[in-house]
C-alpha positions in Angstrom: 33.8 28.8 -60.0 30.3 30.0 -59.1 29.0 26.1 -60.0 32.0 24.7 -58.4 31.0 27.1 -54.6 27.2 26.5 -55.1 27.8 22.1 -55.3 29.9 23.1 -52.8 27.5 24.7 -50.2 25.0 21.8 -51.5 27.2 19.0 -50.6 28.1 20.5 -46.9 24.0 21.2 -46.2 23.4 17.6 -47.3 26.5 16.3 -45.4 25.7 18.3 -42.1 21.8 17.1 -42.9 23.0 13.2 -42.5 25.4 14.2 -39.9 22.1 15.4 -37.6 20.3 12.3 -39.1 23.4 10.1 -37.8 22.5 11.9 -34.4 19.2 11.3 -33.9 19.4 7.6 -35.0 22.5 7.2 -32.4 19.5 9.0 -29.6 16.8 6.5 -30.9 19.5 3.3 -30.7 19.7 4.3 -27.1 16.3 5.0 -26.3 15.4 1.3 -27.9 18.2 -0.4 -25.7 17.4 1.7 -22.6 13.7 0.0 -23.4 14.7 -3.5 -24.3 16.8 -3.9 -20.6 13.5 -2.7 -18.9 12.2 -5.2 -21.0 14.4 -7.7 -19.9 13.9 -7.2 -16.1 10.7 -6.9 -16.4 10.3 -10.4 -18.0 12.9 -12.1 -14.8 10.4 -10.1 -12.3 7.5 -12.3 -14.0 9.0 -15.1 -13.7 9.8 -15.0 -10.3 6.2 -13.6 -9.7 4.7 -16.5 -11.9 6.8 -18.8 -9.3 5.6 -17.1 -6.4 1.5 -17.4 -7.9 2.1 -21.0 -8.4 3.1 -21.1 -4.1 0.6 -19.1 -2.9 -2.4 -20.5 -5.1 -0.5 -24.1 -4.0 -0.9 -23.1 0.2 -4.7 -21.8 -0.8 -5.9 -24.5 -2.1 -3.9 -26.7 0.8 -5.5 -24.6 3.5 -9.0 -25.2 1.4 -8.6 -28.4 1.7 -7.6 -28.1 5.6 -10.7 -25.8 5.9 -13.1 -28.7 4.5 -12.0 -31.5 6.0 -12.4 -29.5 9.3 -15.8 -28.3 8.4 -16.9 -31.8 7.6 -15.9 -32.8 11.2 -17.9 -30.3 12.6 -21.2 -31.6 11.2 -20.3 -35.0 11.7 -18.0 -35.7 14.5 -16.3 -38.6 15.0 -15.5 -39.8 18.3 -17.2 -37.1 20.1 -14.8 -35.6 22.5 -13.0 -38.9 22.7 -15.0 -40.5 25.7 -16.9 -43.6 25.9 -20.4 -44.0 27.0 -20.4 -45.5 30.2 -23.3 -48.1 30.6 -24.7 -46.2 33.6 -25.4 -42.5 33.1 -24.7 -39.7 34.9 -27.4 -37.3 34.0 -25.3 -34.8 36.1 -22.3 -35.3 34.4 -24.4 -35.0 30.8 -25.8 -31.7 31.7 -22.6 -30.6 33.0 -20.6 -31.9 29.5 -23.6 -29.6 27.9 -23.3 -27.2 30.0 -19.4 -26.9 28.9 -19.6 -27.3 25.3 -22.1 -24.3 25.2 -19.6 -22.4 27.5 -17.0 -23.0 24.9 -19.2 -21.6 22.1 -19.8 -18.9 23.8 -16.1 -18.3 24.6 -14.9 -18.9 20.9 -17.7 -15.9 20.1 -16.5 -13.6 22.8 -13.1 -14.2 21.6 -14.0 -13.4 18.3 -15.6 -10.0 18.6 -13.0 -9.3 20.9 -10.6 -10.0 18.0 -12.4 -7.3 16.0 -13.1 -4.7 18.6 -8.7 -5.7 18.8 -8.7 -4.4 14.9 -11.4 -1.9 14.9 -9.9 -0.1 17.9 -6.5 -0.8 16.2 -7.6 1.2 13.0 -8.8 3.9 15.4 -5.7 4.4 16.9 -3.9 4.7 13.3 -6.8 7.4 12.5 -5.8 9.4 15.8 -1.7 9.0 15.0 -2.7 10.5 11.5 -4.7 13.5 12.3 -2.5 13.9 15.3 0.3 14.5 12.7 -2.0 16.6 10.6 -3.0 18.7 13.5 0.3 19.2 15.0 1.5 20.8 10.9 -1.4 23.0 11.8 -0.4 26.7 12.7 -1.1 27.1 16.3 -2.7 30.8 18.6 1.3 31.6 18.6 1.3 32.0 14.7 -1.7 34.3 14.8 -0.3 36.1 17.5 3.1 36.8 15.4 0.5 37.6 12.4 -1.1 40.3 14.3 2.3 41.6 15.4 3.4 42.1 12.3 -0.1 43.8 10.3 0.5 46.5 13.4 4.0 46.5 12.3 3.3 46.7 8.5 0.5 49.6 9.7 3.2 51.3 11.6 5.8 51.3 9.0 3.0 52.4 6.4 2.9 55.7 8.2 6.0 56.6 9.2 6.6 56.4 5.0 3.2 58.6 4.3 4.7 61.0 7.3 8.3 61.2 5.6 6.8 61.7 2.2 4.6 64.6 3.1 
């Protein structure tokens, strides 16, 4: 009887052994599935960012292209302007034709630093909304005030206790 209870007791140790091993293999199935889904979407988000790559690199290299072309213009223009040189010259009108294409170079820079003064003073103004937000969380003169109210309070209550425990 004593061999019969002691295989017994063996048998349920070993059976409640493979039921935990059962278990854990069920919580590692799950954890491997739970992984190969993430997996998955992570491989459709790839694709579509692969697709997306392929676009933008694709409008680069077009406005590269638009970017050269125009660049090559500018050091070699063709058809200046679009007007044709008259057999009798104006030496007026020349100066005054020089006169404007320096005025529009002079424009296009003034429009350009005022484009970044535009940014600069725009990432100013996002500094000042930020530490105005930060300095408005600050604790203000009122909060000091209540802190000082209540240390006299704290001080006052101390020694009513020491005067009812002597």
């Amino acid at each position: 009887i004593r061999i019969q209870q002691s295989t017994l007791s063996k048998g349920e140790s070993q059976y409640r052994e493979r039921v935990k091993d059962i278990q854990q293999m069920r919580l590692q199935l799950g954890n491997v599935k739970r992984e190969i889904t993430i997996r998955n979407q992570e491989v459709e988000n790839t694709e579509t960012l692969k697709s997306e790559l392929y676009n933008v690199q694709r409008e680069l290299l077009q406005e590269k292209t638009k970017v050269k072309a125009l660049s090559e213009e500018l050091e070699n223009p063709m058809n200046v302007h679009r007007w044709r040189q008259l057999e009798g010259s104006d030496p007026k009108r020349w100066e005054l034709i020089q006169k404007i294409q320096t005025l529009q170079k002079r424009l296009i820079l003034k429009t350009e630093e005022a484009e970044e003064k535009n940014s600069l003073l725009q990432e100013k103004e996002k500094l000042y909304v930020e530490l105005k937000n930060i300095l408005a969380r600050q604790p203000g003169p009122e909060v000091a005030e209540q802190l000082s109210i209540y240390q006299q309070n704290l001080k006052e209550k101390t020694r009513q206790m020491k005067s009812m425990a002597a």
